[in-house]
N, C-alpha and C positions, 0 to 999 in steps of 0.2 A: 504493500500500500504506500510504503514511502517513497518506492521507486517510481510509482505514477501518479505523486506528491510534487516528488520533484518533475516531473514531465508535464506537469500542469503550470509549477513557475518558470517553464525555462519558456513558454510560448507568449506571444503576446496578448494582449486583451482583445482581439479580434477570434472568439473560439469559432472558427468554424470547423464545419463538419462534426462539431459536438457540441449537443446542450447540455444546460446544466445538468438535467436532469439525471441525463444516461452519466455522466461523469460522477454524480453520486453513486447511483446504481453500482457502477464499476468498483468506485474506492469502499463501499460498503462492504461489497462483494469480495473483496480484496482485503479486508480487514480481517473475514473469519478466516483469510488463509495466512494472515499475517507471521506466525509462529514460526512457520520452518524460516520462512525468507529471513528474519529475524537474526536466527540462531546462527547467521553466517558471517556474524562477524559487528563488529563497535560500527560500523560506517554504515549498517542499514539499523540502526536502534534511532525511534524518536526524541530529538534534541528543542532544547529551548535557544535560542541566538538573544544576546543584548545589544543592545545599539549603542556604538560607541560615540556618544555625544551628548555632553554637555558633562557640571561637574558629578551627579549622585548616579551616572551608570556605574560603577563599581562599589556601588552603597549594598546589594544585599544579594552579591552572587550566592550566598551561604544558603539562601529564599529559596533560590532556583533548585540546587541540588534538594531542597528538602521537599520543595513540590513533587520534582519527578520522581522521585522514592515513592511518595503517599502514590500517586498518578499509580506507579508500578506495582505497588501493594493493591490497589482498590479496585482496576479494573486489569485486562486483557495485555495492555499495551507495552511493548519493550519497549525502554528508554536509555537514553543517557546521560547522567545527572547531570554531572559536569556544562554549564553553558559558554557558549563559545562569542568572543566579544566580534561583533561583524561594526563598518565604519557605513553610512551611510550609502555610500557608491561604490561597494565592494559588491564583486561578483557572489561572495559567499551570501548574500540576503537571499539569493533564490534557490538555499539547501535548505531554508529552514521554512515550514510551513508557519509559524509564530515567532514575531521579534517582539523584543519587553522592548520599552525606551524610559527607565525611571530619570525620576528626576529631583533633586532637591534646590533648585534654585532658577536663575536666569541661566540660559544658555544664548552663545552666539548661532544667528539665521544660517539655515544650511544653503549651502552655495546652489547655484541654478543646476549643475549637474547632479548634487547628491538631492535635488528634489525632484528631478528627471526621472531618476533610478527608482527614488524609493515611487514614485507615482507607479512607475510599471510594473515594480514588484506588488502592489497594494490592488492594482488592476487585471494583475496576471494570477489572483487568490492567494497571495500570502493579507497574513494577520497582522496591523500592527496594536498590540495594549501598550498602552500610556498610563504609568502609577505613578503619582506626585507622590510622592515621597517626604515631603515638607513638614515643617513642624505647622500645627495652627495657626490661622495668624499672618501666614508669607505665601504668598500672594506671585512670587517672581515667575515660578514655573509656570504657574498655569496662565500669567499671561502671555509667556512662550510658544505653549500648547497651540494656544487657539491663535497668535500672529503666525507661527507653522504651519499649523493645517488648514489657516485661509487662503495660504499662499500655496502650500501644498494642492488641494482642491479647492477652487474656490465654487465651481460650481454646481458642487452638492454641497447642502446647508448643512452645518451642524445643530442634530438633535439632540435632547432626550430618549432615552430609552426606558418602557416603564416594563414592569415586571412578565409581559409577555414576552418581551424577546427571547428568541433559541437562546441564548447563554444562559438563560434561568433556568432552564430544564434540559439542558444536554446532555448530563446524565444525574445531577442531583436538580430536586424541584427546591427553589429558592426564589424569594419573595422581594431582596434590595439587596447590593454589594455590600459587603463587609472587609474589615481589611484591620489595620493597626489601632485608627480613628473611626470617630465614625462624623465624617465632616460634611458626607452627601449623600441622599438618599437614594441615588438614581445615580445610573451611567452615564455617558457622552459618546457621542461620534457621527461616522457619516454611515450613509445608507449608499449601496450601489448596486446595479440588479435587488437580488434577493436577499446577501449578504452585508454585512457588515465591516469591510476591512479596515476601519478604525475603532479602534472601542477605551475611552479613555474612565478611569478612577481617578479621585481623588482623597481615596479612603489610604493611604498607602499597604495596598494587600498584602504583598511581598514582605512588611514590618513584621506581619503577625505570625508569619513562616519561618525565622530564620531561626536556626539552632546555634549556642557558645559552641565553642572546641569542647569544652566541659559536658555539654549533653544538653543544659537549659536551654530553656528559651531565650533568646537575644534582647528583645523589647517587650516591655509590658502590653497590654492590649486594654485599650479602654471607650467606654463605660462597660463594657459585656463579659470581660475578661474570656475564660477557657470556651464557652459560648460562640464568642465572638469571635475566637481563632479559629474553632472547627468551621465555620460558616464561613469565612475565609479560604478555607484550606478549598472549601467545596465548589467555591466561585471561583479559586486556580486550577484544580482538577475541570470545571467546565470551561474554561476557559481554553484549555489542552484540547479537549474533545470537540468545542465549536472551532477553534483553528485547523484539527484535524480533519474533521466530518462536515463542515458546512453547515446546512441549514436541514440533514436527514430528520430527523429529530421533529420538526414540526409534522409531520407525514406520518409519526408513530404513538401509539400509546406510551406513555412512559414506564420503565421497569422500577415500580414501587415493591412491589413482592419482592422481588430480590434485592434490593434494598433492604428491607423487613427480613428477608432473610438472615441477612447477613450482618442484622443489627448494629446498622453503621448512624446509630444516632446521637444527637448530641445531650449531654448530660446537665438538665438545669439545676442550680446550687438547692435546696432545699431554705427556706426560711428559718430562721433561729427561733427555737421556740421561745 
């Protein structure tokens, strides 16, 4: 399936000879066979890529590897923990089905070429998620974000996302992003076809993920606490599977039973008596 992941970004946004549809059908299809192709080696396992720009991209590599562990624990899919830092107008953005671009502050305007690239990679079905990263309060990234991505695409609008979009339910059913903070109720990005290939937070999600060398937890998680981080965990495991899979997911009932099976749920504090 990665193999005709990457045959999907190496074409350009003119699909002919294939619709969306059958392209799902195909990677679906491709999925339950995913296993052996897999087992042949680091270079066919699913990987996360970070954007290397601006200064908090190297704020929570630690995030990443602990995402795709849970990813590889919780459902089907072989990973690679390890994330690999790609620059903007590098050819490696179209090995990776999902780029992170965190951020903790103001960053410098990407040049006309790396906004060239990244539009074709974003047009051609890669993911991009955008996690401020920020403390409360600072304001610089996110008006980065959106001077970016007006220039980036100016002519699809930046929306709202409310709780029906594919990422709520891609493979956990979830109601508003969760992340470190809880700064915003709601998602962002643009719409194009059917998909989504911007989806930005500002809850920073990637906070609530990342493990000390020690074994703890890296950052506190607030107001929700352990709550708040499983919920997070489930919005980057969705997050994985809508960059991977598309929009399959609206077309399906969703697997609550096995879910319930497999009592993946989250534990609320009890009241003090």
């Amino acid at each position: 399936m990665f193999a005709l992941r990457r045959m999907r970004l190496s074409i350009d946004h003119d699909l002919s000879g294939m619709d969306r549809r059958s392209f799902l059908i195909t990677t679906t299809t491709a999925l339950t066979m995913a296993p052996a192709a897999w087992s042949m080696g680091e270079g066919g396992r699913l990987g996360i890529a970070i954007l290397d720009h601006g200064p908090g991209a190297r704020a929570r590599p630690r995030s990443i590897e602990q995402l795709m562990w849970e990813v590889s624990k919780r459902t089907s899919i072989h990973v690679r923990e390890r994330p690999e830092f790609v620059s903007p107008a590098s050819p490696a953005l179209f090995n990776h089905p999902l780029i992170i671009w965190i951020g903790t502050g103001d960053c410098a305007p990407f040049s006309q070429k790396e906004r060239d690239h990244l539009r074709r990679y974003l047009r051609s079905g890669g993911t991009l998620f955008v996690d401020d990263a920020s403390s409360p309060g600072d304001d610089a990234f996110d008006t980065c974000v959106r001077r970016e991505m007006a220039a980036l695409w100016p002519e699809q609008p930046w929306t709202t996302f409310d709780n029906d979009h594919t990422i709520f339910r891609s493979f956990y059913l979830l109601q508003q992003p969760e992340g470190r903070i809880k700064r915003q109720a709601f998602l962002e990005g643009i719409y194009f076809d059917d998909r989504s290939p911007v989806i930005y937070s500002r809850n920073d999600m990637l906070g609530a993920l990342g493990r000390a060398e020690l074994g703890g937890w890296s950052l506190p998680v607030t107001p929700g606490g352990p709550p708040q981080r499983e919920r997070a965990f489930r919005l980057g495991i969705n997050l994985v599977l809508y960059a991977t899979c598309l929009n399959y997911k609206r077309d399906q009932v969703h697997v609550t039973a096995i879910l319930r099976r497999r009592r993946w749920r989250i534990e609320t504090p009890k009241p003090a008596p």
